[in-house]
C-alpha positions as CSV (number, residue, x, y, z in Angstrom):
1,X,89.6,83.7,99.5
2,X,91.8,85.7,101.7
3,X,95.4,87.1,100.7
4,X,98.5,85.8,101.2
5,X,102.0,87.3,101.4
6,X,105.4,86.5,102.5
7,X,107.2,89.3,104.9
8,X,110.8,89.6,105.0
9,X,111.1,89.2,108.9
10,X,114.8,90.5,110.5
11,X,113.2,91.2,114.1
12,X,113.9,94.4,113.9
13,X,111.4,97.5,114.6
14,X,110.6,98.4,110.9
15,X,110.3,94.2,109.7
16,X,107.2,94.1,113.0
17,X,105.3,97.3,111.6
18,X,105.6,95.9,107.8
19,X,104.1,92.4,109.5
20,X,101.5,94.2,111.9
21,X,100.6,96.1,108.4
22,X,99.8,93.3,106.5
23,X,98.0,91.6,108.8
24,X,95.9,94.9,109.6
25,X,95.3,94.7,105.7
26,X,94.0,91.6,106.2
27,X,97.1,89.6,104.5
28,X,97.4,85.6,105.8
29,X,101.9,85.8,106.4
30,X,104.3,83.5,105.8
31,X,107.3,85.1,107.5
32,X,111.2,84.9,105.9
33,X,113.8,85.5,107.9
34,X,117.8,85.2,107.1
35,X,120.5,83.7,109.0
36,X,123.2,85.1,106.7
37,X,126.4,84.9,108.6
38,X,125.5,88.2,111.0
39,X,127.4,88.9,114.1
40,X,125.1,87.7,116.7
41,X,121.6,85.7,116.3
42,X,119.2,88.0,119.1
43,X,117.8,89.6,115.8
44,X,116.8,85.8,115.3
45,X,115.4,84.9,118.0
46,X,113.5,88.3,118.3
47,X,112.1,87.0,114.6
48,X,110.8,83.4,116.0
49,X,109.1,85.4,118.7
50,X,107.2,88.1,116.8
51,X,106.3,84.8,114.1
52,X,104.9,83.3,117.0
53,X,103.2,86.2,118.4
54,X,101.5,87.1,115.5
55,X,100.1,83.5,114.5
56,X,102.2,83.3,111.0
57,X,100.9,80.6,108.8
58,X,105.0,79.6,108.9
59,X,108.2,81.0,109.3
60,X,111.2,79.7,107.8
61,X,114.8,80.9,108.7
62,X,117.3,80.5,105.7
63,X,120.8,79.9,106.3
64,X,123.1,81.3,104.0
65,X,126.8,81.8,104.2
66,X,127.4,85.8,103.4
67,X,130.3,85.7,105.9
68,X,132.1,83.3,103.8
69,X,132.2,86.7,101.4
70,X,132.6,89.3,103.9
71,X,133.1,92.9,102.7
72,X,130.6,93.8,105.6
73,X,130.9,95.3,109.4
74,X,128.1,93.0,109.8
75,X,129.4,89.7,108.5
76,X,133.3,90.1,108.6
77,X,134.6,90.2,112.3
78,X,138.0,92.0,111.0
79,X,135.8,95.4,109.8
80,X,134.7,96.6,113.2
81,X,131.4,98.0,113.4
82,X,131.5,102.1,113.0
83,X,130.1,104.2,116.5
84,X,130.0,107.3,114.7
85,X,128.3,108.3,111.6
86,X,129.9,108.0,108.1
87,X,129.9,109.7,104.6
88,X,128.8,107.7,101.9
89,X,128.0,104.3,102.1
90,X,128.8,102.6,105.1
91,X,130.6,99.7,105.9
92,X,127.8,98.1,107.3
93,X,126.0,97.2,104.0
94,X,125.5,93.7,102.9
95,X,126.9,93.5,99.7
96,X,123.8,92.5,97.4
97,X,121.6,91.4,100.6
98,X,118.2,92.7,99.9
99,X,118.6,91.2,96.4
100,X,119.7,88.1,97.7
101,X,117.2,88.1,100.1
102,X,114.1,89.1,97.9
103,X,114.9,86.6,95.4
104,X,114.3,83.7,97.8
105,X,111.4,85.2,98.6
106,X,110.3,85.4,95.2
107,X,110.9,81.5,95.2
108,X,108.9,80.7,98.2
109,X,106.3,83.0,96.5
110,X,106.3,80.6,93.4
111,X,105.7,77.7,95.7
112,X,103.0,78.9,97.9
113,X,101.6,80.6,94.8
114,X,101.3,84.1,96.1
115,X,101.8,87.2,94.9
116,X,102.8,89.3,97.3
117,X,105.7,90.2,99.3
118,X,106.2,93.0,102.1
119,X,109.7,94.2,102.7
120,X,110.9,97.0,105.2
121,X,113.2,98.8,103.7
122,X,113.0,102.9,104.3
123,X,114.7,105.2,101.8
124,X,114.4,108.3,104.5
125,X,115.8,107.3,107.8
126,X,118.1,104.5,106.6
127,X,122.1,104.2,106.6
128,X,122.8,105.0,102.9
129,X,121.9,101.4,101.4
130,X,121.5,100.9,97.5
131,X,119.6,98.4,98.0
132,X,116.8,100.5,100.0
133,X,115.9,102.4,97.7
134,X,113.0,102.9,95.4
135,X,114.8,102.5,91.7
136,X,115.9,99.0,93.4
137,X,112.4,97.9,94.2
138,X,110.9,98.7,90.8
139,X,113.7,97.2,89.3
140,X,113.7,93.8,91.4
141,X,109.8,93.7,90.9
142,X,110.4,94.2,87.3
143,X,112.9,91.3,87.4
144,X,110.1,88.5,89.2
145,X,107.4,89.4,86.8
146,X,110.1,88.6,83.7
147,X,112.3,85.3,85.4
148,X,109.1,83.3,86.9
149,X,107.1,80.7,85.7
150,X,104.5,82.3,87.0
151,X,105.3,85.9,85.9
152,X,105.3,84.3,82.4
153,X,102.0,82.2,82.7
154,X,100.5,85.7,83.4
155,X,100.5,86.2,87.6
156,X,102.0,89.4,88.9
157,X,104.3,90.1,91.7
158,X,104.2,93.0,93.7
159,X,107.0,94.3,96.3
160,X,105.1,96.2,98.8
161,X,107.5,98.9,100.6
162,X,104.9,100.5,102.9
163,X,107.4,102.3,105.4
164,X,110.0,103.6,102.3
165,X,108.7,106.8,102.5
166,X,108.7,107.2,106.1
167,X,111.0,108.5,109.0
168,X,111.6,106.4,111.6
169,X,109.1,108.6,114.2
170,X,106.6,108.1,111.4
171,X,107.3,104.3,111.6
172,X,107.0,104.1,115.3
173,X,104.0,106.5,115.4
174,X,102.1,103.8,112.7
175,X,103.7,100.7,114.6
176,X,102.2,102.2,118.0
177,X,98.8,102.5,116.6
178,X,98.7,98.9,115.4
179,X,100.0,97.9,118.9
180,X,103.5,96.7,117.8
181,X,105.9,95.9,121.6
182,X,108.8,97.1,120.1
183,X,110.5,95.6,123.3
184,X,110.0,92.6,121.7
185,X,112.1,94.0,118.4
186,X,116.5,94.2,118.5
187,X,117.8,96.6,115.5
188,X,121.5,96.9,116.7
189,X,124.7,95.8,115.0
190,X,126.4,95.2,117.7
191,X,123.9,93.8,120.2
192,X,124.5,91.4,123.1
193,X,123.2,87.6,123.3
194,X,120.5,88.8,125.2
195,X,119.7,91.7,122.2
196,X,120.5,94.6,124.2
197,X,121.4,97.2,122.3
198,X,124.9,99.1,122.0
199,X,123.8,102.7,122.1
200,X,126.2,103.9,119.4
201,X,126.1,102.3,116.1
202,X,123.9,103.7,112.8
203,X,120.9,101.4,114.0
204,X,120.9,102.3,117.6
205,X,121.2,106.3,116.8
206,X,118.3,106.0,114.0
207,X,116.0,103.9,116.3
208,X,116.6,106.2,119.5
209,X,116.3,109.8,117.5
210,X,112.7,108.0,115.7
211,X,111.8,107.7,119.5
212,X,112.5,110.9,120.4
213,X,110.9,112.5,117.3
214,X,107.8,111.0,118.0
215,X,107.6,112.1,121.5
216,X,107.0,107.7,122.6
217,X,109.5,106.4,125.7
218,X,112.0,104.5,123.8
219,X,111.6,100.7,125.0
220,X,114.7,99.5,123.6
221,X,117.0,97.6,126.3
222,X,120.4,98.7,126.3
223,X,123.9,97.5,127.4
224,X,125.1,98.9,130.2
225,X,127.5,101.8,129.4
């Protein structure tokens, strides 16, 4: 019987190599992917486009309303989006988002009665986020085993984080060799409705560095400057 999991789809580079992973490892997908409220929908429609291209058994986009909270760059137009880097943690975190976003995950899980969910997250090349990190993963994976039906009937969730301990070059380098188009992919905050990219925010300096690190021609397509 072959394996199922759900992957947490933004249509971004790192959410493509965790899908092109799972499917290498031989995982039938149902991709998730979030409409929470962020500042433009090209990461969206770069998401239905990668589901399509890689034959996802479904792919449902959730709508939630984060904006109506705010307290992000990313989800409250009155905090502008930062061009330079910052100390600590940055004004473009989601408050609670991977949390938020892992538990419905965990519920679809239930329903398709799977075990097994991929997520993207990178505690090495990443913009500071709590919620990237390693002690949050255990913690969240402790969590679904404990407040499921099916955790308490005796199944087992697992959170796979294959790219956490990664840089972004060694992301690329892996997505390459598993013949991820990361043309097809937008990572930027601040990207255009066509999903070019804006050169200058946290995501576009990570991504284009990652590029450069691993010696691969950067295919990202930019705004003009």
């Amino acid at each position: 019987m072959q394996k199922k999991a759900i992957v947490l789809l933004s249509g971004g580079l790192d959410s493509i190599t965790v899908l092109a992973l799972a499917k290498k490892q031989g995982y039938k997908c149902y991709a998730l992917s979030f409409d929470y409220g962020q500042r433009h929908n090209a990461e969206l429609i770069a998401a239905a486009q990668i589901a399509a291209d890689y034959q996802v058994e479904d792919h449902k986009v959730i709508k939630l309303g984060l904006s109506s909270i705010g307290g992000s760059a990313l989800t409250d137009e009155h905090i502008a989006v930062p061009n330079t880097p910052q100390e600590g943690i940055p004004v473009t975190y989601v408050p609670a988002r991977n949390t938020i976003f892992l538990s419905f995950a965990l519920g679809w899980a239930e329903v398709l009665k799977l075990n097994d969910i991929f997520i993207g997250v990178n505690a090495v090349d990443y913009s500071g986020y709590p919620d990237c990190r390693p002690e949050f993963i255990n913690a969240f994976q402790q969590l679904a085993n404990l407040a499921t039906k099916a955790g308490v009937e005796g199944e087992h969730f697992a959170i796979h984080t294959p790219l956490i301990a990664l840089s972004k070059a060694e992301i690329i380098k892996q997505g390459v060799a598993l013949g991820v188009d990361y043309r097809r992919t937008v990572s930027c905050y601040s990207a255009d409705e066509q999903g070019r990219a804006c050169r200058v925010c946290d995501a576009c300096r990570l991504r284009k560095t990652g590029f450069i690190e691993a010696g691969i021609e950067d295919p990202t397509q930019y705004q003009l400057s």
